[in-house]
N, C-alpha and C positions, 0 to 999 in steps of 0.2 A: 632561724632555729625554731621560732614559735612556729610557724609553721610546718615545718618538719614534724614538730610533736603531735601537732592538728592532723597531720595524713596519716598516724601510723597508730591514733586513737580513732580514727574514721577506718582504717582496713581491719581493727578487731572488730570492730562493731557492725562491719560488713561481715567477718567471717562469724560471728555467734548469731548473727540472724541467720546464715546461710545453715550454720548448722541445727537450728531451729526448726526453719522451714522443712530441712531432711528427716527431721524426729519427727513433725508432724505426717510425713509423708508415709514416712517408714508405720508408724500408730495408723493410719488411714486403710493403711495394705492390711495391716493385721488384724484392724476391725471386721476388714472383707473378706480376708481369710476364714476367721470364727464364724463369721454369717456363712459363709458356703458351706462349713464342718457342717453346722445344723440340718443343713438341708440334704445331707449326702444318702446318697443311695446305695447300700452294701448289698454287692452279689457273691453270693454264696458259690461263685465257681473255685475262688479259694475257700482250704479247711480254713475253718474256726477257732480259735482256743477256748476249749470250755475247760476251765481252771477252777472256777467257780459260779454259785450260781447267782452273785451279787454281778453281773455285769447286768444291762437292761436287757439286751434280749442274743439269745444266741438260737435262730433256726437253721436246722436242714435234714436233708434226707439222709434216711439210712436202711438196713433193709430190717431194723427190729426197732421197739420199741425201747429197749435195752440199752440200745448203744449210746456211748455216752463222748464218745468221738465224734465232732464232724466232718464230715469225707467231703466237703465242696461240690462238685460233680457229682452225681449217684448212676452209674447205670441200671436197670434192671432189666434181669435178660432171664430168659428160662422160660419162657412163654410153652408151653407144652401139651399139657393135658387138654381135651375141650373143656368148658365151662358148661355142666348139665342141665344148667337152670336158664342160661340165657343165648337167643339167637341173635347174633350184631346186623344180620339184616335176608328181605327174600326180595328177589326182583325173576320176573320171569318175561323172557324174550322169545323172539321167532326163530329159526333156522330162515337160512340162505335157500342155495339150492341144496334136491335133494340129499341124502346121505345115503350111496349105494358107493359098491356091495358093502353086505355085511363083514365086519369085523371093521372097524375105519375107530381110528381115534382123532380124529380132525374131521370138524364140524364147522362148515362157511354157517356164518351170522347174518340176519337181517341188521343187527348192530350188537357191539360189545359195552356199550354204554351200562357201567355201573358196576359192571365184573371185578371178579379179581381172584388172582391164583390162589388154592385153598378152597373156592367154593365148592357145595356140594351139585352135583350136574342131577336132575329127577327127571325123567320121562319111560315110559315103556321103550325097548331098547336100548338104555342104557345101564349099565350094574348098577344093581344098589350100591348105596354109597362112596359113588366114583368122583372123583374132583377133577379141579379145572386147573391142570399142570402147566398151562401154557396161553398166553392170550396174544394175538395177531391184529394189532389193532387198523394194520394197511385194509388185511384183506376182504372185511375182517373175518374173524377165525379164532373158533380153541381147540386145543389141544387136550384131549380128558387122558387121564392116569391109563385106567384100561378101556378095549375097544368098545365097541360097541356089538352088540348080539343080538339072534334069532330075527335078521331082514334089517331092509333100508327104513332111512326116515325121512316121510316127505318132507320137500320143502314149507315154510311156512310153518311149521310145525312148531308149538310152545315147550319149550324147556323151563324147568324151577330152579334155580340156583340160589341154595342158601350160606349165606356167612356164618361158620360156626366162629365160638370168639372161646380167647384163651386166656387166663388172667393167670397178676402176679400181683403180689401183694409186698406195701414195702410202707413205711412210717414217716411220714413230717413231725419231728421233733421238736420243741422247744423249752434250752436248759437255760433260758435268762429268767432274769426276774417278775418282768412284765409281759403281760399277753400280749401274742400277734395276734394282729384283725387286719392287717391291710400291708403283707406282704404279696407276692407276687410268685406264678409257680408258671414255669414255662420246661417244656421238651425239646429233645430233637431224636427225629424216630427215625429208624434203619425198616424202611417198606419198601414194596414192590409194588405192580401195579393197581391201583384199586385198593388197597389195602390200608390202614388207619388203627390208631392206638390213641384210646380216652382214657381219660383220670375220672375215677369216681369218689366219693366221699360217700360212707352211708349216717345221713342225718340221724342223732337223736336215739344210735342205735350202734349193735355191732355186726364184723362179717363174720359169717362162715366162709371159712378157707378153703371150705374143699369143693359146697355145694356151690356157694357165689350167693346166698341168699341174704342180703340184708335183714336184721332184726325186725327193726320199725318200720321196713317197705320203704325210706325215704332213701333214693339212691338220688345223685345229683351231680352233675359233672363240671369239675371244675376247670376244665382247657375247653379248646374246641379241639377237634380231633386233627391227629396229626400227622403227615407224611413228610413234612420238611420241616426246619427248625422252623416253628411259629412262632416268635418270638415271647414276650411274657401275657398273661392274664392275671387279674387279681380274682381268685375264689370266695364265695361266702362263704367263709371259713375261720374260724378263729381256734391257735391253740396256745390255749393256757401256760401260765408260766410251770415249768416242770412240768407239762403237760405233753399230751403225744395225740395224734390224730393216724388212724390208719386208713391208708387210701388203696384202690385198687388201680391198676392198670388194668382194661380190656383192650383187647390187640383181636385182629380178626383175621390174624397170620401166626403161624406156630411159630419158633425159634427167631424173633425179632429181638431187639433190644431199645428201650428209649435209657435216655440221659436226662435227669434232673436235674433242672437249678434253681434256687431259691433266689428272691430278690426282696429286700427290707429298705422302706425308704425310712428312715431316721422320724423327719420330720413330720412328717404321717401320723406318729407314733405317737404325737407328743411330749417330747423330752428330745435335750442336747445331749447328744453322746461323748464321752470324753477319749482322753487319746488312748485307754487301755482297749477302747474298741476299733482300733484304726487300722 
């Protein structure tokens, strides 16, 4: 019977260690758990709740400074008008063989390296300001809007083709508490061949909207340019708590759209975020 009592004081004493052992396990996960929180990295492709402005940081894009919503995703699209003040680039090539007879909207290339539909085509026999509707990269070959006039064009013969660029303008907002300095801003841009959308920031200064003119002359680009999703970049850029930054999109294609996303690493920041930001 003493013994009996002996085994069944040794099986509790096995079971409160065992459940012992479990608390501490269970406390171990949830230390590692709180450690990961700090380090987490919040993408801004979901909206935000900006409730208030005591949370630490709430950024994303919008298309005003105004908005007090955040949209997750931002497209901006409306690329339209040229941009009067700035050229996104000149490159000028040979012709192939000749270009007979006159009237020909298809021009054989020595190479199409660096084209892209949208450019302006410059040479005697060509209209003034006729683009490049079509690029043939086999043959290679473009395709210009209207023909060509008054006689052939030798072979060998330099064409000017310049990138006119088209801009839209849209805001990185920040309704938190604390400045961003080392968030991350990445695209995904709807182009065609040759063609490219940059993010600018004008330093130290403001835009004009209509002309593209930076105040302070400090334009500076915050991505690398972009024809596929390029994943993220971090900007020298910092915007203020209740603060707003306005950036420009240059696209060097009319009616394009890119897609913004914000990325904020927590831990970057300086401070532990808690769960109303999760």
């Amino acid at each position: 019977m003493f013994n009996s009592k002996r085994k069944l004081v040794k099986r509790k004493l096995i079971g409160v260690g065992l459940t012992a052992v479990l608390v501490l396990v269970g406390a171990t996960h949830a230390t590692s758990a709180l450690a990961s929180i700090t380090g987490l990295t919040y993408n801004n492709a979901a909206a935000q709740s900006v409730s208030s402005a005591a949370a630490p940081w709430v950024v994303f894009p919008t298309d005003t400074s105004t908005t007090l919503v955040a949209s997750g995703a931002f497209a901006v699209t409306g690329f339209t008008a040229p941009v009067p003040t700035v050229t996104c680039g000149v490159v000028t090539l040979n012709t192939g063989a000749a270009i007979t007879p006159n009237g020909s909207t298809t021009i054989t290339m020595a190479s199409v390296a660096g084209l892209g539909e949208g450019m302006t085509a410059a040479r005697t026999r060509i209209p003034a300001n006729d683009t490049v509707a079509s690029i043939n990269l086999a043959t290679p070959s473009i395709t210009l809007a209207a023909a060509t006039s008054g006689g052939s064009i030798a072979g060998g013969s330099a064409i000017t083709f310049t990138f006119p660029c088209f801009q839209k303008f849209f805001s990185i907002n920040n309704r938190g508490s604390l400045s961003a300095s080392s968030f991350q801003i990445g695209q995904t841009v709807t182009s065609t061949n040759g063609n490219n959308i940059i993010l600018q920031s004008c330093s130290g200064g403001t835009w004009n909207e209509t002309t593209g003119v930076c105040s302070s002359g400090a334009v500076n680009m915050l991505t690398t340019t972009g024809t596929a999703p390029n994943g993220f970049v971090t900007p020298t850029l910092t915007v203020t708590s209740l603060g707003t930054q306005r950036i420009r999109a240059l696209s060097t294609q009319s009616a394009r759209t890119t897609t913004i996303n914000i990325v904020l690493n927590s831990s970057s920041q300086g401070y532990t975020p808690t769960t109303s930001n999760l």
